[in-house]
C-alpha positions in Angstrom: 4.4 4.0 31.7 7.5 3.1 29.0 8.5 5.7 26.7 10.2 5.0 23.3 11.4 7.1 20.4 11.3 6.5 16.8 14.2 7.2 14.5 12.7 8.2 11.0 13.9 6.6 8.1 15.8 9.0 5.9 14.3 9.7 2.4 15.9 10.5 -0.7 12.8 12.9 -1.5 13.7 16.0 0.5 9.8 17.3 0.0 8.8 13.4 1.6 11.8 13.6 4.2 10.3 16.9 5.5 6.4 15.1 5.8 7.9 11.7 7.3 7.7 12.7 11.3 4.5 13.9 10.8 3.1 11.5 8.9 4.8 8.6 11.0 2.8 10.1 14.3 -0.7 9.8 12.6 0.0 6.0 11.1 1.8 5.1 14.3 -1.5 6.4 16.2 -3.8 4.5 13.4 -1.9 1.5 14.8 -3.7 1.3 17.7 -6.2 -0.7 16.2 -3.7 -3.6 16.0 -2.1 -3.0 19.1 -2.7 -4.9 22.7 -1.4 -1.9 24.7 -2.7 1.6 23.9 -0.4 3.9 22.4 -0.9 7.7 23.5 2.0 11.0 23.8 3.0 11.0 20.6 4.9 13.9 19.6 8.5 14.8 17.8 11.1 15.5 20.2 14.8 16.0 20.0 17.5 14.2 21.9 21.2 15.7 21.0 19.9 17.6 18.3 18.7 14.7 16.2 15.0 14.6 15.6 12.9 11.5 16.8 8.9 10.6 17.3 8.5 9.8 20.9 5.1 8.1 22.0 4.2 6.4 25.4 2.7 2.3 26.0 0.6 1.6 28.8 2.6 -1.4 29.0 5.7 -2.8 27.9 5.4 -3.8 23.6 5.1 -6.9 23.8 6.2 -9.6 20.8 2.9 -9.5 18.9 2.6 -5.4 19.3 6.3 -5.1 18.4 5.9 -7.4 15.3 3.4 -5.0 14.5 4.7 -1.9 14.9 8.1 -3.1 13.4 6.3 -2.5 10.2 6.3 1.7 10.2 6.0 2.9 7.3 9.0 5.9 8.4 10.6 3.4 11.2 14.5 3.5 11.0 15.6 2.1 14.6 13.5 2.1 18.1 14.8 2.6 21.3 13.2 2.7 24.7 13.8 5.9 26.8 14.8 6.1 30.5 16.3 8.0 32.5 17.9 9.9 29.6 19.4 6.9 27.9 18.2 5.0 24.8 18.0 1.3 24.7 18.1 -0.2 21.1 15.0 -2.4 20.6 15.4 -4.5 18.1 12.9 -4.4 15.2 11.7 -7.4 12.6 10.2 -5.9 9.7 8.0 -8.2 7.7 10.3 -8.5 4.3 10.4 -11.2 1.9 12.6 -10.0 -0.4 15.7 -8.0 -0.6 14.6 -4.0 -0.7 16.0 -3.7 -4.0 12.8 -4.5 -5.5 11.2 -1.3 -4.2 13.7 1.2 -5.1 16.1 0.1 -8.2 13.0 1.4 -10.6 13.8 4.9 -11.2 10.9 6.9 -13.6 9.1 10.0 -13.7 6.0 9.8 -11.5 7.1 7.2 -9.3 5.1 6.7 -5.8 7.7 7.3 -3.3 8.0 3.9 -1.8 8.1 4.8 2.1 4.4 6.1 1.1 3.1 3.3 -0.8 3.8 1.0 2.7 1.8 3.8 4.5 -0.8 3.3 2.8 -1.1 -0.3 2.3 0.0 -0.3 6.2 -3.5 2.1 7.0 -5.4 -0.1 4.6 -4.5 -3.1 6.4 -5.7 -1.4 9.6 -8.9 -1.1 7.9 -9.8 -4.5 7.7 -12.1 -6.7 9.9 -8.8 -8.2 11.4 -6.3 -5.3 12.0 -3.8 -7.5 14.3 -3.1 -10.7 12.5 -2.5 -9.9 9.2 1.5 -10.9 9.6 0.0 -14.6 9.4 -2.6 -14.3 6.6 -2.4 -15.1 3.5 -4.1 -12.0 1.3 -4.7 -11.0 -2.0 -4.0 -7.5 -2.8 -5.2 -5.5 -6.2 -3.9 -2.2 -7.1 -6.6 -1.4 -10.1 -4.4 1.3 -11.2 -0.8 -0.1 -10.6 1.6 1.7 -13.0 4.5 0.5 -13.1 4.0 -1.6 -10.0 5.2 0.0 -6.8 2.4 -1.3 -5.0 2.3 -5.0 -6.1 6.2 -5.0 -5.4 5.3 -3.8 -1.5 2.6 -6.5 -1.4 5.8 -8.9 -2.7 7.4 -7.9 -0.1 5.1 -8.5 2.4 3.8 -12.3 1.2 0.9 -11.3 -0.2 -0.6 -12.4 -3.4 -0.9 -9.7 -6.2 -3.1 -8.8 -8.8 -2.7 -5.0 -10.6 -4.7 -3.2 -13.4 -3.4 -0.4 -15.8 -4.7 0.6 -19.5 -0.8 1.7 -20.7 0.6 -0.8 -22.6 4.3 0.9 -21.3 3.7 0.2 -17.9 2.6 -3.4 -18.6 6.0 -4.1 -20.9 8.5 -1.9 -18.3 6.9 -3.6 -15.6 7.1 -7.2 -17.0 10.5 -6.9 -17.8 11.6 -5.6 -14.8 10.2 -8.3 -12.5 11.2 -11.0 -14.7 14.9 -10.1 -14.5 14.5 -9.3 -10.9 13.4 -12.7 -10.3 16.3 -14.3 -12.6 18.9 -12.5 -10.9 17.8 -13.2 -7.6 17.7 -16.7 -8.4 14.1 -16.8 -7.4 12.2 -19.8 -8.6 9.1 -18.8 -10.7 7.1 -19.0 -13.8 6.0 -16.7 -15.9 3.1 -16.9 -18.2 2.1 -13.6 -20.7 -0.6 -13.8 -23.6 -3.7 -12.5 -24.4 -6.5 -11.3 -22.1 -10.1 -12.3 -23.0 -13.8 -12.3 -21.8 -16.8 -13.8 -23.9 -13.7 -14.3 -26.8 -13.2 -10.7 -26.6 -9.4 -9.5 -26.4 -9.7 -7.0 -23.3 -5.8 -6.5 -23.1 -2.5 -8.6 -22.5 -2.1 -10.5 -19.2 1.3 -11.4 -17.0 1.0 -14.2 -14.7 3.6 -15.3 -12.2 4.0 -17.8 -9.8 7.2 -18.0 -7.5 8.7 -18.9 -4.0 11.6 -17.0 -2.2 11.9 -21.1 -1.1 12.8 -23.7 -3.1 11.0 -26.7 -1.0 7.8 -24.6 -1.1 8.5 -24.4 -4.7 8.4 -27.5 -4.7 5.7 -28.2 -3.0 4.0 -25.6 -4.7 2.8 -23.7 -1.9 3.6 -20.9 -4.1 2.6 -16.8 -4.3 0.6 -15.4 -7.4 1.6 -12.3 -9.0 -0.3 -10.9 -11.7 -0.7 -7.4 -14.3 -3.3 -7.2 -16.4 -3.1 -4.6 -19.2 -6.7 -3.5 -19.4 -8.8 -0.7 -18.6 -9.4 -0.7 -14.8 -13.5 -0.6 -15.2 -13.3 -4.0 -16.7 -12.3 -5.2 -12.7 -15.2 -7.1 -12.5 -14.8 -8.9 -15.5 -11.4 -10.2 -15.0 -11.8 -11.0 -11.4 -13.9 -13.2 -9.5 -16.4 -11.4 -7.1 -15.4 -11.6 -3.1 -11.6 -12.4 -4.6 -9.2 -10.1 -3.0 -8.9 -8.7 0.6 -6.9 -5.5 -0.2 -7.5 -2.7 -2.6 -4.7 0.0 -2.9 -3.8 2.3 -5.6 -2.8 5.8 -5.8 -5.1 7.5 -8.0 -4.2 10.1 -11.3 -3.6 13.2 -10.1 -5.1 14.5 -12.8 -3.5 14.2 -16.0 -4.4 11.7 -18.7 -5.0 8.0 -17.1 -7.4 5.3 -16.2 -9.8 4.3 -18.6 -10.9 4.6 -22.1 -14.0 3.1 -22.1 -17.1 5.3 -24.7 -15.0 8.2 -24.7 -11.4 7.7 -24.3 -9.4 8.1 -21.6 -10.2 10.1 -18.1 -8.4 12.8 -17.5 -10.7 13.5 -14.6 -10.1 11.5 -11.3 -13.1 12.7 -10.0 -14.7 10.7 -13.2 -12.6 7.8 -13.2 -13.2 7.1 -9.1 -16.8 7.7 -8.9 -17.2 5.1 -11.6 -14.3 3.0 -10.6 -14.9 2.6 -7.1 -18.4 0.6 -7.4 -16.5 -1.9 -10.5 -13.9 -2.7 -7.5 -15.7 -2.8 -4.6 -17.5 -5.7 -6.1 -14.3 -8.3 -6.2 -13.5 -6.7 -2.6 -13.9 -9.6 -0.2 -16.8 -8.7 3.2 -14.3 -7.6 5.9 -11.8 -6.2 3.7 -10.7 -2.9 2.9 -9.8 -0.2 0.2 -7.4 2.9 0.3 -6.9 5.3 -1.9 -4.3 8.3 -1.9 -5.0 11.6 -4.8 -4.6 14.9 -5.4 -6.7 17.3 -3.2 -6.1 20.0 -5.7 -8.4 18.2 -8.3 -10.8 16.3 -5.8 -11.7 17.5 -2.2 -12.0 14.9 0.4 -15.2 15.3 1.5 -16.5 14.3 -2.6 -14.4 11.3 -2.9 -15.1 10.4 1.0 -19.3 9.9 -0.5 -18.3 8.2 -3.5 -16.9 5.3 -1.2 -20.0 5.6 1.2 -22.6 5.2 -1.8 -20.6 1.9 -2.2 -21.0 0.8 1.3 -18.1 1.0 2.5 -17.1 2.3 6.1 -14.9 5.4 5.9 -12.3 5.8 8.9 -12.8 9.2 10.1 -11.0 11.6 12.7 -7.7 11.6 14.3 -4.8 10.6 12.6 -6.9 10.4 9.4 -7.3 13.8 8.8 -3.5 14.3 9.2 -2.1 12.8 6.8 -2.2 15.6 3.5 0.8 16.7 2.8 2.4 18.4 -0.4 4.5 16.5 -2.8 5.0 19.6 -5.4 3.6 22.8 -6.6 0.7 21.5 -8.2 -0.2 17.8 -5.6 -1.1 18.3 -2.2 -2.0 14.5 -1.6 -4.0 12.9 0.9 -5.6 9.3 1.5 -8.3 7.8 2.9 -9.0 4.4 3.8 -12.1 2.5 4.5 -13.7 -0.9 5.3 -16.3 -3.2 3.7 -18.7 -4.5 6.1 -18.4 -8.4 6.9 
């Protein structure tokens, strides 16, 4: 049976550095659903006293699996172990555009970016199609997108993008940071911002990009979409066509002021905000998709948030690696995620 070992990507969180191996052992076992050859023995190990995450194939990884797994989350190099010596494997990670478009924003509050591909990775596992999503072309929302660390990892992967927020700072930071990012890489695009309406009613301000890392698919206009609307996220329905998008991913308040202002001004509770949030999305989620959410345990046990997303239908995945992903990111935010599919 071939054995290889996982060298984990270094972080520049020490808190997230310390959670990576673990972490990387419960979405590398969650990849099984993608995988052709079953995956088993995972565990840390370390070889000349550098730490790795060791797991076992029942075959050889093939092209398709290795595509696949190429995508880790925590996945710095892989090598292949026998008889006590490591063969490099070489890796392909799905990337469309230069990394700096993850990791030059630097603000208070930022999702740590190797976390944000974790759990777009376990949503993507979700879905009705786990193992072909390297060829598709989907549509990802984040209803709560902040300052956009979750639309630029849907970027990166190829995906179209579509994010919500209410703050009118994260909308105008966020705008002009991708639309220098996108000059200076001499990306061909257009940009479109104005008003937001429904009915005539002015729900917000609205960003809409179109762009091509190619220039002959410029061209041609086989082009990606990129979108932020500034409005409040229970609106989703409004703004969005029903069935529209095959990915929701956001990472939810953890409790301070956020989310929506509708009757009575904004949520501070994320308990509040998700239990009338999660229906408003669900209904633009396309049959077969999937939706994950990561929060604070501290202000919403799982087992509350886990029925909010049943009472909408939707099939939570349960057991094994995901019940082992909390972990603490300070004092106050032990968070955790959860992911779960919409019926086809």
């Amino acid at each position: 049976m071939p054995e290889y070992v996982i060298l984990v990507l270094p972080s520049a969180n020490r808190v997230y550095a310390a959670s990576s191996p673990a972490l990387l052992r419960a979405e590398l076992a969650a990849f099984g659903a993608g995988l052709s050859a079953e995956v088993s023995a995972i565990e840390e190990i370390e070889l000349g006293g550098v730490g790795y995450v060791k797991f076992a194939c029942a075959a050889p990884l093939g092209e398709r699996d290795l595509a696949l797994l190429s995508n880790l989350s925590s996945l710095y190099a892989l090598f292949e172990l026998g008889d006590g010596v490591l063969r490099p494997v070489a890796v392909h990670p799905l990337a469309k555009a230069d990394s700096d478009l993850l990791t030059i924003q630097k603000y208070p509050g930022k999702t740590n970016e190797q976390f944000t591909k974790l759990l777009l990775n376990l949503t993507l596992l979700a879905t009705a199609r786990p193992a072909d999503w390297l060829d598709r072309e989907l549509h990802l929302l984040d209803p709560l997108c902040g300052r956009g660390t979750t639309l630029n990892q849907a970027v990166m992967y190829g995906f179209d993008a579509t994010g919500l927020d209410v703050d009118e700072r994260d909308f105008e930071a966020y705008e002009q940071f991708v639309k220098t990012w996108l000059r200076t890489k001499r990306v061909k695009h257009t940009a479109e911002a104005g008003q937001l309406r429904r009915n005539k009613v002015r729900l917000g301000r609205r960003l809409d990009i179109e762009y091509a890392f190619d220039k002959d698919d410029y061209k041609a206009g086989r082009v990606r979409r990129l979108s932020y609307l500034n409005t409040d996220t229970l609106t989703t329905d409004e703004v969005l066509r029903p069935a529209s998008v095959d990915l929701i991913v956001t990472d939810a308040p953890y409790g301070v002021q956020h989310g929506s202002h509708r009757d009575t001004g904004l949520a501070r509770s994320p308990r509040d905000l998700l239990a009338a949030a999660v229906p408003v999305w669900n209904r633009v989620l396309r049959p077969g998709g999937a939706m994950g959410i990561s929060w604070n345990t501290h202000v919403l046990p799982r087992e509350e948030l886990v029925a909010i997303l049943e009472r909408a239908g939707l099939a939570v995945r349960s057991g094994g690696p995901y019940e082992e992903l909390a972990h603490r990111v300070d004092q106050a935010i032990v968070r955790d995620l959860v992911v779960a599919g919409k019926p086809g």
